[in-house]
N, C-alpha and C positions, 0 to 999 in steps of 0.2 A: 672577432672579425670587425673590421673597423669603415663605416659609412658613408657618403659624401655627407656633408653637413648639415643640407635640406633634409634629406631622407632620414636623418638621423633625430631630427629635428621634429619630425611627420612622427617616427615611428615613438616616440618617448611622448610624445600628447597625448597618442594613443594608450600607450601604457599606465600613462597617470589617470584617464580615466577608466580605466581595467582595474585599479585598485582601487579610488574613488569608490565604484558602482559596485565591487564584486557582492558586498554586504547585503546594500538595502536594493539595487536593482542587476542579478546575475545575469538573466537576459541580455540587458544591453550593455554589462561589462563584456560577456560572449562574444556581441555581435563589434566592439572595438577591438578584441583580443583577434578576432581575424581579419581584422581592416591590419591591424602592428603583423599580423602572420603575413598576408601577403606582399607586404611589404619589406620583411624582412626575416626569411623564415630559414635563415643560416644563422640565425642568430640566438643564445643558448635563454637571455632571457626572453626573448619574446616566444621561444617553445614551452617554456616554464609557467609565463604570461597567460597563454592559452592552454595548458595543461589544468592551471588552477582554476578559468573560466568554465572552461569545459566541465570538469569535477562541480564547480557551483553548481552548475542546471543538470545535474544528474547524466550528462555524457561521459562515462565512465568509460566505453572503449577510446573514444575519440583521446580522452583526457591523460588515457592510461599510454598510446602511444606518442604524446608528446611529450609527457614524465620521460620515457624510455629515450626519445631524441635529445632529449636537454640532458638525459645521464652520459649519453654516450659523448656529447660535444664537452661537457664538462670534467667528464671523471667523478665528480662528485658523487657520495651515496646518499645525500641529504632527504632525496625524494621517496629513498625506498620506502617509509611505511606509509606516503600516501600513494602511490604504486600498489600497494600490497591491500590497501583500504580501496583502490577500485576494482582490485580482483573480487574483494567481496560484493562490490556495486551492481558486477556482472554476475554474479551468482555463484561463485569458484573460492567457498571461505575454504577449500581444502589449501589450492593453489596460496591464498594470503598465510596459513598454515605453516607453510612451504617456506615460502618467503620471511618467516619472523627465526627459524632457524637457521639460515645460511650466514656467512660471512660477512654480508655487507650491515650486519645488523652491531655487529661488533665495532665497528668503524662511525658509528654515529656518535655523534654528542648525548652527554645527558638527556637532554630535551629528547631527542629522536627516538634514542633507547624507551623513552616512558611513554611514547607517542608509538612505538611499533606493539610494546604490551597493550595499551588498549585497541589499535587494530586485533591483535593477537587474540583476545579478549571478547571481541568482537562477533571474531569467527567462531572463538568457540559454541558461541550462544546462537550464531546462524545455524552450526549443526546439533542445535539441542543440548550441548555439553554444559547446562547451565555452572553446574560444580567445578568442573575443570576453568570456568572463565572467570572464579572467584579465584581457585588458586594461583591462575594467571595473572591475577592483578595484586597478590599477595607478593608485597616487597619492600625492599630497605624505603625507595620512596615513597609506598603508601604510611608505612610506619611512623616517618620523621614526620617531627613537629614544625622542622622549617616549612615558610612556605616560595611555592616557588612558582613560574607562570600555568603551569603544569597540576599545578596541586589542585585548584579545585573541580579537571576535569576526571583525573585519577579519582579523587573521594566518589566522584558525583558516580562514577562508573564503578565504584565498588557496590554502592548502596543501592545500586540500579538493579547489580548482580543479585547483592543479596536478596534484595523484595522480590526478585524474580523465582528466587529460591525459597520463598515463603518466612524468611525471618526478618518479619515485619520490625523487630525490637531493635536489633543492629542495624537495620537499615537506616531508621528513625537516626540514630547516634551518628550515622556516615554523612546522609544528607545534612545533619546539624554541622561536622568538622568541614563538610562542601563550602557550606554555606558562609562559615566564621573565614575563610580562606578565598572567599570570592568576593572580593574588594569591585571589582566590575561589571556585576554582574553577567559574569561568563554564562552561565547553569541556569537552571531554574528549580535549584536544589528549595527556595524558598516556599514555593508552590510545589512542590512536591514534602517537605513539610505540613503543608497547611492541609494539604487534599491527607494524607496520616492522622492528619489527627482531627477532621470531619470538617475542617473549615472550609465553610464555601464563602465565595465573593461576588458582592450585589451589588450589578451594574448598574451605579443608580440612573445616570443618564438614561440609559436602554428603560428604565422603568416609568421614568418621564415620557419619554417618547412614547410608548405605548400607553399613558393615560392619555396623551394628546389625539392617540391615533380612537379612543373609546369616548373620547369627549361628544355630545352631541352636537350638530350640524351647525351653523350661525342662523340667526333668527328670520335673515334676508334671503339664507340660501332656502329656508324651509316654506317661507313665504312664495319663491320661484316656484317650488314646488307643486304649491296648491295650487297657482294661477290657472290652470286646466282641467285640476283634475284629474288630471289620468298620470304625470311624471312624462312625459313626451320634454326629447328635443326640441332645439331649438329647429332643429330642421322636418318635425314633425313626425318622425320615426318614431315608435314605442321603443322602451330600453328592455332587454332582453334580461 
């Protein structure tokens, strides 16, 4: 569907700051996702736009049926597993279940395909199936040594499973292949390393500050102090 110019013009500012912000402030990527909505809400990226907004701040029904509008305008199946990851947001990992073996799951890309296993993955461990969410994340691409953008949330969601399943040893080795594949820091398979293996981290700053906060008084403030004798305001109130 195509704009008058202005409007088109309006709604695309909007959108740049919906991506801009979705990261570090979701809030008010949200709150431009529906200024670009009202203004143009026949329109397949701007329901996708605030589908993804929406999902940031955890509106997971809101989010879930503008996924379903942008599918519909589209054709597209690209959105089914983050569709199927707000079915779990609402509380329905049977329903995301559901969704990881139907048809449109075959129809994605690489990427999609390894993005609906860990929704998949997911669910299983929403209904306690820790075992079954290991075997679901059992596959050609967690095995491969290539890496790809995908790899080190795969690892990081294997070794997740496993510590959850008590096999602290393999986990230890998943979080390490997470981590050697996470050029971006995607994960935080590193600190999850470190807390394995008893490392803790001292904020030194925070340690300053609170010697500053135990430091005794200034000489002039403690002097104010005596002047009466009693620690009275200035307004001659006692301090409570």
């Amino acid at each position: 569907m195509s704009l008058p110019k202005t409007l088109a013009e309006d709604v695309a500012r909007n959108l740049v700051m919906v991506a801009r912000l979705i990261d570090e402030d979701p809030e008010q990527a949200y709150a431009y996702a529906r200024i670009a909505l009202r203004l143009a809400s026949r329109v397949a990226a701007v329901r996708e736009a605030a589908g993804f907004a929406a999902y940031a701040t955890q509106k997971y029904s809101e989010a879930l049926a503008e996924f379903r509008a942008a599918k519909r305008m589209t054709g597209s199946v690209e959105l089914w597993p983050v569709m199927a990851d707000c079915e779990r947001g609402l509380g329905r990992p049977e329903r995301a279940m559901a969704m990881a073996g139907e048809p449109e799951v075959q129809k994605l890309d690489k990427a999609g395909q390894v993005e609906m296993r860990l929704v998949a993955a997911g669910a299983r461990r929403d209904m306690g199936q820790i075992d079954a969410a290991i075997v679901t994340l059992q596959s050609s691409e967690l095995a491969s040594n290539a890496v790809h953008p995908w790899t080190p949330r795969l690892r990081y969601a294997y070794a997740d499973a496993l510590l959850a399943a008590g096999r602290e040893d393999e986990a230890r080795e998943w979080f390490g292949k997470a981590l050697e594949a996470d050029k971006d820091g995607a994960t935080d398979a590193s600190d999850r390393l470190a807390e394995l293996d008893g490392v803790e981290f001292v904020d030194a700053l925070g340690e300053d500050e609170d010697e500053d906060e135990d430091a005794p008084a200034p000489a002039d403030a403690a002097d104010d102090d005596k002047s009466d004798g009693k620690g009275n305001d200035e307004d001659g109130t006692s301090e409570s």
